[in-house]
mmCIF file as Biopython writes it, N, C-alpha, C and O atoms, coordinates in Angstrom:
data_model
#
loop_
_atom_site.group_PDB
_atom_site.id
_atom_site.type_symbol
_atom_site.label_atom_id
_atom_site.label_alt_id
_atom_site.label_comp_id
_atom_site.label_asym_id
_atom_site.label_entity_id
_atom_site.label_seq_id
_atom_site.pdbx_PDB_ins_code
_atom_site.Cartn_x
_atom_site.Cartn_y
_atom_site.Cartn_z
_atom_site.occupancy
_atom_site.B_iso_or_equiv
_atom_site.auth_seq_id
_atom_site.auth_asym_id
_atom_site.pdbx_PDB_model_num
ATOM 1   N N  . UNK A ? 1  ? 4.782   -9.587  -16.658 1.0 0.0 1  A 1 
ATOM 2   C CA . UNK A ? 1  ? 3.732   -8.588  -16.686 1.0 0.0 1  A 1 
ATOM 3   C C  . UNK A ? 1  ? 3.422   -8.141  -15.248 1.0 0.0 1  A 1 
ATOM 4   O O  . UNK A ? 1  ? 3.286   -8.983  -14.360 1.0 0.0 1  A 1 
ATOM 5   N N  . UNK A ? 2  ? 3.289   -6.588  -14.970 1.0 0.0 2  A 1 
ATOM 6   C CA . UNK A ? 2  ? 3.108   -6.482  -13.380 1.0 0.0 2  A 1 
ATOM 7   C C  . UNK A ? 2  ? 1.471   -6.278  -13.808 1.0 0.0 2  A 1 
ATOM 8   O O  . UNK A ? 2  ? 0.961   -6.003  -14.893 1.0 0.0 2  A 1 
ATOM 9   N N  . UNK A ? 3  ? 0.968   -6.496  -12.668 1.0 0.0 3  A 1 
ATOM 10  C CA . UNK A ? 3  ? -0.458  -6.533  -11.860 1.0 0.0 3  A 1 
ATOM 11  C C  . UNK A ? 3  ? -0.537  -5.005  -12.030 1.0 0.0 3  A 1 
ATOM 12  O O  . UNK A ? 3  ? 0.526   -4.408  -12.194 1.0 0.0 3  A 1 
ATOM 13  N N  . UNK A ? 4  ? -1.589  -4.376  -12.009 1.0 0.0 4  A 1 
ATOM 14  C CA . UNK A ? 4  ? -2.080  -3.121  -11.637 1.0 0.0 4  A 1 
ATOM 15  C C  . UNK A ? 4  ? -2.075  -2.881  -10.377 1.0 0.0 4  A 1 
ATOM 16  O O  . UNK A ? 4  ? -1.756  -1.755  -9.997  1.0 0.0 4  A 1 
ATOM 17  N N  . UNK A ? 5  ? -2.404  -3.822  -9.509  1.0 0.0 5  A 1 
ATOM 18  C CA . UNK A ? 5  ? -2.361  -3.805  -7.881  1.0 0.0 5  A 1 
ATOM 19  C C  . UNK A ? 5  ? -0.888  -3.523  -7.642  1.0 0.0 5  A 1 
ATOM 20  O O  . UNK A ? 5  ? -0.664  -2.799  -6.672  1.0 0.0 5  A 1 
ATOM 21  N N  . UNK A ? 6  ? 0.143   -3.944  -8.321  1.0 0.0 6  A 1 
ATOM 22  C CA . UNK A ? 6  ? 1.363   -3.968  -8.037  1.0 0.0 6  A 1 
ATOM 23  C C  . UNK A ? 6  ? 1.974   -2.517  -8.253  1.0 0.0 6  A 1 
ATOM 24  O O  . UNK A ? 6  ? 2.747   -1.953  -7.478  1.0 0.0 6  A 1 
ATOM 25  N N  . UNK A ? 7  ? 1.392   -1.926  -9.677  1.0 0.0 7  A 1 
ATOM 26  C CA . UNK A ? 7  ? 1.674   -0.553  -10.467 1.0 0.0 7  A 1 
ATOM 27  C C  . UNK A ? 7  ? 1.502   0.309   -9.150  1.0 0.0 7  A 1 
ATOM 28  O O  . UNK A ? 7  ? 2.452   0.845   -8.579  1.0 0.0 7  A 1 
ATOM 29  N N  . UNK A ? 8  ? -0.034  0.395   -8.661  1.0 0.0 8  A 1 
ATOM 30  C CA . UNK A ? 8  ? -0.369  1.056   -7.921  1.0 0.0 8  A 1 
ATOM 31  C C  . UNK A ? 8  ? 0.487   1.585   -6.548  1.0 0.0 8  A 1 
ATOM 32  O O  . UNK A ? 8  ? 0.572   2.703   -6.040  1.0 0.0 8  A 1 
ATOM 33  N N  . UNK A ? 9  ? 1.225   -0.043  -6.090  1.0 0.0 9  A 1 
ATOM 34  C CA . UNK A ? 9  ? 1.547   -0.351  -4.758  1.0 0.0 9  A 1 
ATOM 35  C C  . UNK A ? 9  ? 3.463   0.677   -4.940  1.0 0.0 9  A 1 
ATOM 36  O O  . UNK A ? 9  ? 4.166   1.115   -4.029  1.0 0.0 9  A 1 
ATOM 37  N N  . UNK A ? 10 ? 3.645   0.705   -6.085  1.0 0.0 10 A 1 
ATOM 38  C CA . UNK A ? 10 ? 4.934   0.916   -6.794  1.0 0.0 10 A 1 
ATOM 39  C C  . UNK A ? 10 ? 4.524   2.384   -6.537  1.0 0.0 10 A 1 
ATOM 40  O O  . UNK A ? 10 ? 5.013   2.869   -5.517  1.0 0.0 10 A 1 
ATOM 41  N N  . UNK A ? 11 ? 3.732   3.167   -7.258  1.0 0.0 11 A 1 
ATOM 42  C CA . UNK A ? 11 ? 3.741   4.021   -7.515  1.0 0.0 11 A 1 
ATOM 43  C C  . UNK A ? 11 ? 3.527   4.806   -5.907  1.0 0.0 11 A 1 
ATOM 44  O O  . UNK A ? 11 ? 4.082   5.837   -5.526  1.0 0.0 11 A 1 
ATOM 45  N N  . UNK A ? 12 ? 2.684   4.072   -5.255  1.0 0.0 12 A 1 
ATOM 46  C CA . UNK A ? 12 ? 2.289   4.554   -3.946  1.0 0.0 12 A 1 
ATOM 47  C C  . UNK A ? 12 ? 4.133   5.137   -3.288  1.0 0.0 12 A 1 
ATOM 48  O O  . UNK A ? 12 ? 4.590   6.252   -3.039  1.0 0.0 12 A 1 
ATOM 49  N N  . UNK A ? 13 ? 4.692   3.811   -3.222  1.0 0.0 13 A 1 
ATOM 50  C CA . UNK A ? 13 ? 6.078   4.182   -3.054  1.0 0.0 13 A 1 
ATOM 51  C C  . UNK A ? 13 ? 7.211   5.288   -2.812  1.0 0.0 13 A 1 
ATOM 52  O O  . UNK A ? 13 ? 7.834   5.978   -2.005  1.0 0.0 13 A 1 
ATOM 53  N N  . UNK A ? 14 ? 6.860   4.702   -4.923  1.0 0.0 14 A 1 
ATOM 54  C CA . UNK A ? 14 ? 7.958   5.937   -4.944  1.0 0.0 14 A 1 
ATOM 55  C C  . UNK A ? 14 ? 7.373   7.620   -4.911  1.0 0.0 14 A 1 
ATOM 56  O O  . UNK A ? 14 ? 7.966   8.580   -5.401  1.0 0.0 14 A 1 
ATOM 57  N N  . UNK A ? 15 ? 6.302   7.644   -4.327  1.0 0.0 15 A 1 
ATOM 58  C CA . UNK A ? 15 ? 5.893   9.099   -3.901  1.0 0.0 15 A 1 
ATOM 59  C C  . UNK A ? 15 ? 6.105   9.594   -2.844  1.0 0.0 15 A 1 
ATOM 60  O O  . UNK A ? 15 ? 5.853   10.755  -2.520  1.0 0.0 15 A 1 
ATOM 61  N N  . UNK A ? 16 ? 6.815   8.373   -1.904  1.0 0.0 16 A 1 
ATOM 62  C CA . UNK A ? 16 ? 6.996   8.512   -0.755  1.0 0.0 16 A 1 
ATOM 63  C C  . UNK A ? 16 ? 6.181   7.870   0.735   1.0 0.0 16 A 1 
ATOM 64  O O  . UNK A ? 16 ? 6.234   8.128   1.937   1.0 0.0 16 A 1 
ATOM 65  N N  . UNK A ? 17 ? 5.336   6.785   -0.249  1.0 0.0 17 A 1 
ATOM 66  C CA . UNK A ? 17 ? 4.616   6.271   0.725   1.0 0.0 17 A 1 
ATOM 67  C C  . UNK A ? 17 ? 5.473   5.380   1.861   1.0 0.0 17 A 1 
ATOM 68  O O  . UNK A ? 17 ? 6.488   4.722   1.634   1.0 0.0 17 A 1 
ATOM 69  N N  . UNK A ? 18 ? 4.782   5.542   3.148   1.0 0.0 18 A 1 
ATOM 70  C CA . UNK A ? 18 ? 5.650   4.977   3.995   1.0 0.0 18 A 1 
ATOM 71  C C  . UNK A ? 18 ? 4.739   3.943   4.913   1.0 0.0 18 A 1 
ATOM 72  O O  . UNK A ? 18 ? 5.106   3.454   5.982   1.0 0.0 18 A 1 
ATOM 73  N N  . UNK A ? 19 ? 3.692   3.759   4.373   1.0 0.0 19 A 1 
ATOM 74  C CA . UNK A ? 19 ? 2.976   2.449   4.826   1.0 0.0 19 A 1 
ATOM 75  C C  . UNK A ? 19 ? 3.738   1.362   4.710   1.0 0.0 19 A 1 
ATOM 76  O O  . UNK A ? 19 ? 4.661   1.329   3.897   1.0 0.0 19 A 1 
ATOM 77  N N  . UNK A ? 20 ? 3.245   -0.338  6.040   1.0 0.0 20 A 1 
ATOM 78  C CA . UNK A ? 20 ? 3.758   -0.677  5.923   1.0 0.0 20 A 1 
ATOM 79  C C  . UNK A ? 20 ? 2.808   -2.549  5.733   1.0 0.0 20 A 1 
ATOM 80  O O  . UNK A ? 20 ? 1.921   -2.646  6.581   1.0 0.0 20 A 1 
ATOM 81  N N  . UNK A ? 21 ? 2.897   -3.479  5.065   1.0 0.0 21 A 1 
ATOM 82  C CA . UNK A ? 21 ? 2.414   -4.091  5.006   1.0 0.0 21 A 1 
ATOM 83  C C  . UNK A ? 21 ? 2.239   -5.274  6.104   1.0 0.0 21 A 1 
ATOM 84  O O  . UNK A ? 21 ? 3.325   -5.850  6.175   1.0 0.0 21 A 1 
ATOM 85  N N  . UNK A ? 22 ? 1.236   -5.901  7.046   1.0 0.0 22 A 1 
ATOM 86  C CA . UNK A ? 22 ? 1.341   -6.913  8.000   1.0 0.0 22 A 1 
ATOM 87  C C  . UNK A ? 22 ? 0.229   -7.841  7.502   1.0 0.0 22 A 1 
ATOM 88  O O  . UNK A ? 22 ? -0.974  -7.596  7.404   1.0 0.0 22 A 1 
ATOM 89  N N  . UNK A ? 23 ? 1.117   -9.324  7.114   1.0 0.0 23 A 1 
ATOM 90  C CA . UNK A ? 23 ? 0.207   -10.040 6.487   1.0 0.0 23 A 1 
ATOM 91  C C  . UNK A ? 23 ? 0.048   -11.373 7.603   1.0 0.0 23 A 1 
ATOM 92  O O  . UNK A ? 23 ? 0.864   -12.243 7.302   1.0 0.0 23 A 1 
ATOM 93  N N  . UNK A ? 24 ? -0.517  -11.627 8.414   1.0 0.0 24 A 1 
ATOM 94  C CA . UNK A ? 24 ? -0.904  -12.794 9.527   1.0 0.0 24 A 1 
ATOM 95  C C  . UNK A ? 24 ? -1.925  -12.901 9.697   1.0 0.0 24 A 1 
ATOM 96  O O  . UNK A ? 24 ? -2.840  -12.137 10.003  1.0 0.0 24 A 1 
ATOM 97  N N  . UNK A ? 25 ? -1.759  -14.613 9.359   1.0 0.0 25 A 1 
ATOM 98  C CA . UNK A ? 25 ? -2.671  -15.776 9.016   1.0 0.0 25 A 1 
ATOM 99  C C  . UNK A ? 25 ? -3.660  -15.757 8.073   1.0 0.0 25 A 1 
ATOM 100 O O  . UNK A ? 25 ? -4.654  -16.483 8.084   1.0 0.0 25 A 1 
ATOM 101 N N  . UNK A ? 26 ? -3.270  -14.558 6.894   1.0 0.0 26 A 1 
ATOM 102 C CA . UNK A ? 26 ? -3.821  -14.682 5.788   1.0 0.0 26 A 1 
ATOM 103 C C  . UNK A ? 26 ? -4.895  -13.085 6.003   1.0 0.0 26 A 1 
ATOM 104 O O  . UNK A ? 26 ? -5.670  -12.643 5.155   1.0 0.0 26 A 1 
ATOM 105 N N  . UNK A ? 27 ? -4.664  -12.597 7.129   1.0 0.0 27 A 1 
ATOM 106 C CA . UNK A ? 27 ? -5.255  -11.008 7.659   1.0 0.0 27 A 1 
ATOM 107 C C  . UNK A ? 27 ? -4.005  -10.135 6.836   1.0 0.0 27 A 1 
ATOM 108 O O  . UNK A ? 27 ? -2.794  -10.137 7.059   1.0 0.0 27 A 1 
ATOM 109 N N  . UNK A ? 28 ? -4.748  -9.441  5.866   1.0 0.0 28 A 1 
ATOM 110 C CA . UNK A ? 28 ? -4.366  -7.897  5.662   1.0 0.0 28 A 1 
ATOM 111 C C  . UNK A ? 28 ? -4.360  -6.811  6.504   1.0 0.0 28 A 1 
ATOM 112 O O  . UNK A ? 28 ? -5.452  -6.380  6.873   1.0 0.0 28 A 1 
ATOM 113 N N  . UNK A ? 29 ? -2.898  -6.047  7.049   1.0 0.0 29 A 1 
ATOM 114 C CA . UNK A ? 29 ? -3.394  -4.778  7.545   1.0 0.0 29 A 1 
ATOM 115 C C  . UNK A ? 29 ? -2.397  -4.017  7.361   1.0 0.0 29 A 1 
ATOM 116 O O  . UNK A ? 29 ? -1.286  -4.473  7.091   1.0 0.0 29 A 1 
ATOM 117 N N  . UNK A ? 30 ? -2.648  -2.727  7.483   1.0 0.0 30 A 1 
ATOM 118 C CA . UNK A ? 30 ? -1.521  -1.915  6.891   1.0 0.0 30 A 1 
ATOM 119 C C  . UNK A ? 30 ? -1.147  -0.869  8.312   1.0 0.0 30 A 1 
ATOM 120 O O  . UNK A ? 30 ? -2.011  -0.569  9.136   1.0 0.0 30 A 1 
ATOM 121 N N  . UNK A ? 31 ? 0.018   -0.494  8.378   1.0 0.0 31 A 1 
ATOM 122 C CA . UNK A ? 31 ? 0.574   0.095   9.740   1.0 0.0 31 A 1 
ATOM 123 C C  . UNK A ? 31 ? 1.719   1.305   8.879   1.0 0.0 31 A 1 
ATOM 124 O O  . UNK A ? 31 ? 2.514   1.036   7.979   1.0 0.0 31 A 1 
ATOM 125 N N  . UNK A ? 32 ? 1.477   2.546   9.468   1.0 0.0 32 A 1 
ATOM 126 C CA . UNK A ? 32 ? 2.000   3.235   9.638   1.0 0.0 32 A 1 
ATOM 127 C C  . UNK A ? 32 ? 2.873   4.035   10.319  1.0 0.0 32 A 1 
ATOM 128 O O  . UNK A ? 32 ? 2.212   4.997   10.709  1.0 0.0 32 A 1 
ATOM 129 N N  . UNK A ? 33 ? 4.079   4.154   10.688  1.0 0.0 33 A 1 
ATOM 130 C CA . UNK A ? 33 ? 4.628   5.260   11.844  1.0 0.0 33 A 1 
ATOM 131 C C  . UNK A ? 33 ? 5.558   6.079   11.182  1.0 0.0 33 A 1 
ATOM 132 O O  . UNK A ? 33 ? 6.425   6.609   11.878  1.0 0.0 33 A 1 
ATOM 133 N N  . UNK A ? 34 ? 5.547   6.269   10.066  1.0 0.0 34 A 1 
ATOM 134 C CA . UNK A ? 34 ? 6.304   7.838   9.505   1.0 0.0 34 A 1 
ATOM 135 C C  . UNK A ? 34 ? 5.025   8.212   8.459   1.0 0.0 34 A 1 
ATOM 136 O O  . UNK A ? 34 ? 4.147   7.758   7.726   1.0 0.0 34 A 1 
ATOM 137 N N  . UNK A ? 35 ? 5.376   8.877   8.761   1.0 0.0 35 A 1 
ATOM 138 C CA . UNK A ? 35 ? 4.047   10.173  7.579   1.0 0.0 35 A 1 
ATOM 139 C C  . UNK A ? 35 ? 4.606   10.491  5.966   1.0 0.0 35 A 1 
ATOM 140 O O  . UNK A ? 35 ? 5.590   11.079  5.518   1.0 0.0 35 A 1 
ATOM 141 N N  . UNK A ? 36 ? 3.453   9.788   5.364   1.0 0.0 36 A 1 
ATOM 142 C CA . UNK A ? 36 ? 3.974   9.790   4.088   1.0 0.0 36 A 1 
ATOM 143 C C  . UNK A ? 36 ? 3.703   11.119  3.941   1.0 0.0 36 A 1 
ATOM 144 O O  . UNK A ? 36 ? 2.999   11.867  4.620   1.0 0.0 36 A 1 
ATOM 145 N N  . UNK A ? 37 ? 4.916   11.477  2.121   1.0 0.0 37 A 1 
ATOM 146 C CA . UNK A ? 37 ? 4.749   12.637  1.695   1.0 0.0 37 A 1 
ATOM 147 C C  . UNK A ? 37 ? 3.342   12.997  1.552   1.0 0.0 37 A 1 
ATOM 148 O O  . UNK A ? 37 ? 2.449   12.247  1.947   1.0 0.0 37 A 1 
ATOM 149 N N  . UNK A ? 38 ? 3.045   14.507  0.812   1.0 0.0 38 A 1 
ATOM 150 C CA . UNK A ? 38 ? 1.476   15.014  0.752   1.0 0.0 38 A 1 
ATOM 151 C C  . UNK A ? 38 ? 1.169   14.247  -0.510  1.0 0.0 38 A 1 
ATOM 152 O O  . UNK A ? 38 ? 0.053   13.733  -0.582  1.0 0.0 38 A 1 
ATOM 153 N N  . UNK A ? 39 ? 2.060   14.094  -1.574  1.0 0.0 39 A 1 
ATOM 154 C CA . UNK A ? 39 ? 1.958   13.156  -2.689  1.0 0.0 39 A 1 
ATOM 155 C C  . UNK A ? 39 ? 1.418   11.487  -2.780  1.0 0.0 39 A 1 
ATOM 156 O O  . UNK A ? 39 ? 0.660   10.772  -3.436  1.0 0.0 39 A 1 
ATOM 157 N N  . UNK A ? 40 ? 2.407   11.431  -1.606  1.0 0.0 40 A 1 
ATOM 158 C CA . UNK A ? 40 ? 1.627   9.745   -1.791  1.0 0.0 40 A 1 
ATOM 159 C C  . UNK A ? 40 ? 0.757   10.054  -0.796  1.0 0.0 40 A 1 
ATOM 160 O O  . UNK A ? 40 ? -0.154  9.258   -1.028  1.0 0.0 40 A 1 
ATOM 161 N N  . UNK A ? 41 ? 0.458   10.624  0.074   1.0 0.0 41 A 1 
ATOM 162 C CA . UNK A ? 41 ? -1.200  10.280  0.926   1.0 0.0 41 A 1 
ATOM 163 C C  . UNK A ? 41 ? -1.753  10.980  -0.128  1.0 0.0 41 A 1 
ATOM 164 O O  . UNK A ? 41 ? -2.819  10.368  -0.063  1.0 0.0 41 A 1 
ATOM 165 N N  . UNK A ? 42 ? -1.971  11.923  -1.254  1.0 0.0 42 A 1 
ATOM 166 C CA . UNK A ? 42 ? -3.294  12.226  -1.909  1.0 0.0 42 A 1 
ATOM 167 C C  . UNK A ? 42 ? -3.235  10.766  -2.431  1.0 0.0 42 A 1 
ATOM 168 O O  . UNK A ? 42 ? -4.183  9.982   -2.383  1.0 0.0 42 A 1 
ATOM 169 N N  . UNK A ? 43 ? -2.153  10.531  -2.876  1.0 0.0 43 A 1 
ATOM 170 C CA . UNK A ? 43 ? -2.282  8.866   -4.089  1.0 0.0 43 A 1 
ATOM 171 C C  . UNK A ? 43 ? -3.421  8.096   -3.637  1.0 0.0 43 A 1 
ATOM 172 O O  . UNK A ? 43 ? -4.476  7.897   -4.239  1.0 0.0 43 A 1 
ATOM 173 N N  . UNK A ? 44 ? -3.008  7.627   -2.314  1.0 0.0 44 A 1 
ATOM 174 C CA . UNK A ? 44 ? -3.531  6.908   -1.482  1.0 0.0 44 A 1 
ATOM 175 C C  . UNK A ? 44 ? -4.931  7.131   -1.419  1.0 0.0 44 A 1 
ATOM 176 O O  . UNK A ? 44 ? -5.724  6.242   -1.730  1.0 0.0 44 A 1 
ATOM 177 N N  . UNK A ? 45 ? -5.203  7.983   -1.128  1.0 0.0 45 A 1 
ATOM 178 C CA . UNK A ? 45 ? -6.966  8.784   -0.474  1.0 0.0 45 A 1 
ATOM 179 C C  . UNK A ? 45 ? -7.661  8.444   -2.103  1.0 0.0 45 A 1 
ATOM 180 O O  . UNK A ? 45 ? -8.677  7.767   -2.264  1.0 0.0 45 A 1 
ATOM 181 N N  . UNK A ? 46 ? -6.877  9.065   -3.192  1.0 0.0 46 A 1 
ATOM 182 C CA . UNK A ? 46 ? -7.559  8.832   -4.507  1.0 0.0 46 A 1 
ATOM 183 C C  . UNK A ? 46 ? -7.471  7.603   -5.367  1.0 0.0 46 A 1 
ATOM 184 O O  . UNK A ? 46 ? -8.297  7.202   -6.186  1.0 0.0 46 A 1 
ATOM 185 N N  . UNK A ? 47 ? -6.399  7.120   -5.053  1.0 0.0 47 A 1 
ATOM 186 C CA . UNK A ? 47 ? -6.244  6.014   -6.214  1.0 0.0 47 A 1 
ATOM 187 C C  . UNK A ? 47 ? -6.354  4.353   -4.879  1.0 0.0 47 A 1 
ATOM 188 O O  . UNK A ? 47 ? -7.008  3.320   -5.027  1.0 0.0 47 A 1 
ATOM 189 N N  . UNK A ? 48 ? -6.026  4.498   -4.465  1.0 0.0 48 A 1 
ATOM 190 C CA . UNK A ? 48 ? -6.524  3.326   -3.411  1.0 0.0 48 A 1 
ATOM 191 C C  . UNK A ? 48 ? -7.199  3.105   -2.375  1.0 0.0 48 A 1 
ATOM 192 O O  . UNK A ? 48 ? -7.455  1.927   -2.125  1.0 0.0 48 A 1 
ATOM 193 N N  . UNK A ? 49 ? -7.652  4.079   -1.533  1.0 0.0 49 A 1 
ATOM 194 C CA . UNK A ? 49 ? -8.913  3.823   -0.664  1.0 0.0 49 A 1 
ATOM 195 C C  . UNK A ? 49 ? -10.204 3.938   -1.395  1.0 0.0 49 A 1 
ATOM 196 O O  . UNK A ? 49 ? -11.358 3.944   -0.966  1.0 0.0 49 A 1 
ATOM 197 N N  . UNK A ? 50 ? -9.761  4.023   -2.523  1.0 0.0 50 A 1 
ATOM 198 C CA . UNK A ? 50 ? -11.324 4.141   -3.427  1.0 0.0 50 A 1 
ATOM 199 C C  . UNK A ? 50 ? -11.827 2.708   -4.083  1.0 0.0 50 A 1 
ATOM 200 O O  . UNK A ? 50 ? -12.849 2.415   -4.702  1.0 0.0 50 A 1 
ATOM 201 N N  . UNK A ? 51 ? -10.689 1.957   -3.688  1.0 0.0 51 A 1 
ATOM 202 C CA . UNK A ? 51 ? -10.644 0.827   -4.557  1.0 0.0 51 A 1 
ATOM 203 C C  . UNK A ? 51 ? -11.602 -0.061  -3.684  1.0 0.0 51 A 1 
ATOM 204 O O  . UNK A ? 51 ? -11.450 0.258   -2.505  1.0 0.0 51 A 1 
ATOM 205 N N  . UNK A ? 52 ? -12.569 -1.097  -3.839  1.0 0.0 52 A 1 
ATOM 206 C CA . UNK A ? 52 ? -12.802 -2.127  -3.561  1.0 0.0 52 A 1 
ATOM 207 C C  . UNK A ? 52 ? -12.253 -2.809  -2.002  1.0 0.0 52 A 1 
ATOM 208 O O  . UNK A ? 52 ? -11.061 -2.594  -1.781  1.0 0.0 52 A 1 
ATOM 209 N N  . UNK A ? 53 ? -12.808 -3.391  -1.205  1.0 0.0 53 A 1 
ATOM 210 C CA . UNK A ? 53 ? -11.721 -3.889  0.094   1.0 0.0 53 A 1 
ATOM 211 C C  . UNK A ? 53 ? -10.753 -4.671  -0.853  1.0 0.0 53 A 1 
ATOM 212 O O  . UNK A ? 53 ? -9.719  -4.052  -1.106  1.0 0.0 53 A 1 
ATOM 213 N N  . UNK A ? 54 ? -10.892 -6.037  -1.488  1.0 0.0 54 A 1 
ATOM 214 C CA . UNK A ? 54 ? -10.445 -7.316  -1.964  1.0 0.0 54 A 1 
ATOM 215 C C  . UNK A ? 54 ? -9.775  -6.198  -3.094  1.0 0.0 54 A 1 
ATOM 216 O O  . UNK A ? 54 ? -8.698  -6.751  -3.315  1.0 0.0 54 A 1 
ATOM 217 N N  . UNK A ? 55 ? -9.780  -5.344  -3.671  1.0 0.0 55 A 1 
ATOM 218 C CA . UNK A ? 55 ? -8.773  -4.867  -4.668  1.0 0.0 55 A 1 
ATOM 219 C C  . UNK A ? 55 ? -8.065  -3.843  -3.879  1.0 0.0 55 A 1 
ATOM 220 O O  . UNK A ? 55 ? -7.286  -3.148  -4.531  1.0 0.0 55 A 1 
ATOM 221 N N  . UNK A ? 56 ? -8.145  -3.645  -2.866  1.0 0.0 56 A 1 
ATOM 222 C CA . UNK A ? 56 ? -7.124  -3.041  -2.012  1.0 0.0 56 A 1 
ATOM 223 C C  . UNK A ? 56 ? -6.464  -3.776  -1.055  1.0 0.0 56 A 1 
ATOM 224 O O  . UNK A ? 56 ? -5.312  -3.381  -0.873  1.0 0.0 56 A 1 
ATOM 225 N N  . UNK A ? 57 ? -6.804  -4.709  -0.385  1.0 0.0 57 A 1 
ATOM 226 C CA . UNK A ? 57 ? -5.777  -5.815  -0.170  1.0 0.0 57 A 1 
ATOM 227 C C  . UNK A ? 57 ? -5.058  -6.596  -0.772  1.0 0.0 57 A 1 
ATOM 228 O O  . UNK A ? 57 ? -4.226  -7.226  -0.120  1.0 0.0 57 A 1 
ATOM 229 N N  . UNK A ? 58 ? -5.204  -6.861  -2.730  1.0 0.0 58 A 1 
ATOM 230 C CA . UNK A ? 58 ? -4.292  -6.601  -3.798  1.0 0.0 58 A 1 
ATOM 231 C C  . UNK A ? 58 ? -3.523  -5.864  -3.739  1.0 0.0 58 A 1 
ATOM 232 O O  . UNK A ? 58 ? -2.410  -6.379  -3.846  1.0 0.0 58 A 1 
ATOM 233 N N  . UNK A ? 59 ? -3.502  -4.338  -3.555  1.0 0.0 59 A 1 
ATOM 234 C CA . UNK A ? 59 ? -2.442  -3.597  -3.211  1.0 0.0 59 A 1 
ATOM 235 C C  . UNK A ? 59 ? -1.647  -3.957  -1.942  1.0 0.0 59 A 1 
ATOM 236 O O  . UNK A ? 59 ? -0.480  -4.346  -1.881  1.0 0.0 59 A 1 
ATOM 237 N N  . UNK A ? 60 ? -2.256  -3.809  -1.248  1.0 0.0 60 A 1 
ATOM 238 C CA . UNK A ? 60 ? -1.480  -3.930  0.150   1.0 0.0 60 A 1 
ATOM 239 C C  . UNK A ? 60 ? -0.171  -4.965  0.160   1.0 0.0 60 A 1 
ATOM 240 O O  . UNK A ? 60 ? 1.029   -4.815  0.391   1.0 0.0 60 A 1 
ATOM 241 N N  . UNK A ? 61 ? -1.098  -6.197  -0.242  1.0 0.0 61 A 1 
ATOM 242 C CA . UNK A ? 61 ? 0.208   -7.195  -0.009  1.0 0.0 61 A 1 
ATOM 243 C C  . UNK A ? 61 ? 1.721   -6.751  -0.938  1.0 0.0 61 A 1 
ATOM 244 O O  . UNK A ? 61 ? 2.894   -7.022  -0.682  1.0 0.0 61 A 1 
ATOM 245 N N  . UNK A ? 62 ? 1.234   -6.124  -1.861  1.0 0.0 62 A 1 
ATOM 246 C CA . UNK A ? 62 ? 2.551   -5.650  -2.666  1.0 0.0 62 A 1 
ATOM 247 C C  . UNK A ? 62 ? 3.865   -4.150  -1.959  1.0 0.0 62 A 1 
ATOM 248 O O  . UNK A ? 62 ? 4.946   -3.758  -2.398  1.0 0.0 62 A 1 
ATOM 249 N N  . UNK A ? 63 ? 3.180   -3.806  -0.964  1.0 0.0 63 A 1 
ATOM 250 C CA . UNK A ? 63 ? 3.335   -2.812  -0.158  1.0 0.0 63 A 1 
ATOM 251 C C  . UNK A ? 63 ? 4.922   -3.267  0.672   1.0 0.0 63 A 1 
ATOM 252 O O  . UNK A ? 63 ? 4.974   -4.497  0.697   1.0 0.0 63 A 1 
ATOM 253 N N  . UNK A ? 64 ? 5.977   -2.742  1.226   1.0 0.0 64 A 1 
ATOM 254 C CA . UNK A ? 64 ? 6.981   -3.209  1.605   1.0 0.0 64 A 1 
ATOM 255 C C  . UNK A ? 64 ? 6.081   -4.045  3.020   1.0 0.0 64 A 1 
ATOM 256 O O  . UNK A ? 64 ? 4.912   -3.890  3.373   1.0 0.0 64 A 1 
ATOM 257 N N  . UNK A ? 65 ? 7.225   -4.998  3.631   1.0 0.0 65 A 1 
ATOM 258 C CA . UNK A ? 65 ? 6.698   -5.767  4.583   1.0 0.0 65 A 1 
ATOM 259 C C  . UNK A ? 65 ? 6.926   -5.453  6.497   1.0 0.0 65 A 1 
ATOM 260 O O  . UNK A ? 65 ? 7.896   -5.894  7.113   1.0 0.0 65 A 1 
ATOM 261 N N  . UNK A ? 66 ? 6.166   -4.891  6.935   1.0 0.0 66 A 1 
ATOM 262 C CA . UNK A ? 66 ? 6.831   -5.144  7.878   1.0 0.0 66 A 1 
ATOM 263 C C  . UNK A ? 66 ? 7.864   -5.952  8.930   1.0 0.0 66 A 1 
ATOM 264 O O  . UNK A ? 66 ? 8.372   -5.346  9.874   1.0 0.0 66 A 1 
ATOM 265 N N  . UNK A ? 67 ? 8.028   -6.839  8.776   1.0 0.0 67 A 1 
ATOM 266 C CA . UNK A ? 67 ? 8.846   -8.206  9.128   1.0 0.0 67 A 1 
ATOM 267 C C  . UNK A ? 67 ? 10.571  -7.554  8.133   1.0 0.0 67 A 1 
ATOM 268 O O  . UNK A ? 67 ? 11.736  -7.722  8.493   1.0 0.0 67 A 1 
ATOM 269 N N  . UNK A ? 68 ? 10.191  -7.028  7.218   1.0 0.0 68 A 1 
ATOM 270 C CA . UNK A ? 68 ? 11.629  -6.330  6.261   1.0 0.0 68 A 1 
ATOM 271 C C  . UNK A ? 68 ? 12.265  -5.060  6.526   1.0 0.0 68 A 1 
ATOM 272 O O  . UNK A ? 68 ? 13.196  -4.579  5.880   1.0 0.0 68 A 1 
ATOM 273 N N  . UNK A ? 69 ? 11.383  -4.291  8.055   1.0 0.0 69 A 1 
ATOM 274 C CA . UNK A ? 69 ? 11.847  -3.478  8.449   1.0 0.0 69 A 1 
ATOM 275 C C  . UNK A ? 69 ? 13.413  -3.766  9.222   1.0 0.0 69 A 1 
ATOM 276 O O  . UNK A ? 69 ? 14.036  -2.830  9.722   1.0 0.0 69 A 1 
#
């Protein structure tokens, strides 16, 4: 069964999201240096910065990793 946090993090994706996930010492943060499509930043602005901090660092961690760049 996927997570909704996960759906979200998926969907963010394949719209072209190009965020990138940095998870140290248990700190969430998210890093960017290519510009997502206009698709996944509306995603983003609407369906996940709206979310909760703790249900958006659910997303995040599902987010590709930086360290997998």
């Amino acid at each position: 069964m996927t997570s909704t946090s996960r759906k979200l993090a998926e969907e963010y994706v394949r719209l072209g999201g190009r965020r990138l996930a940095n998870i140290d010492d248990n700190i969430i943060s998210v890093r960017s240096w290519d510009k997502d499509t206009p698709e996944a930043e509306a995603f983003w602005k609407e369906k996940i910065l709206t979310l909760s901090e703790i249900d958006r660092h659910q997303v995040e961690v599902h987010l590709p990793s930086i360290s997998d760049r």
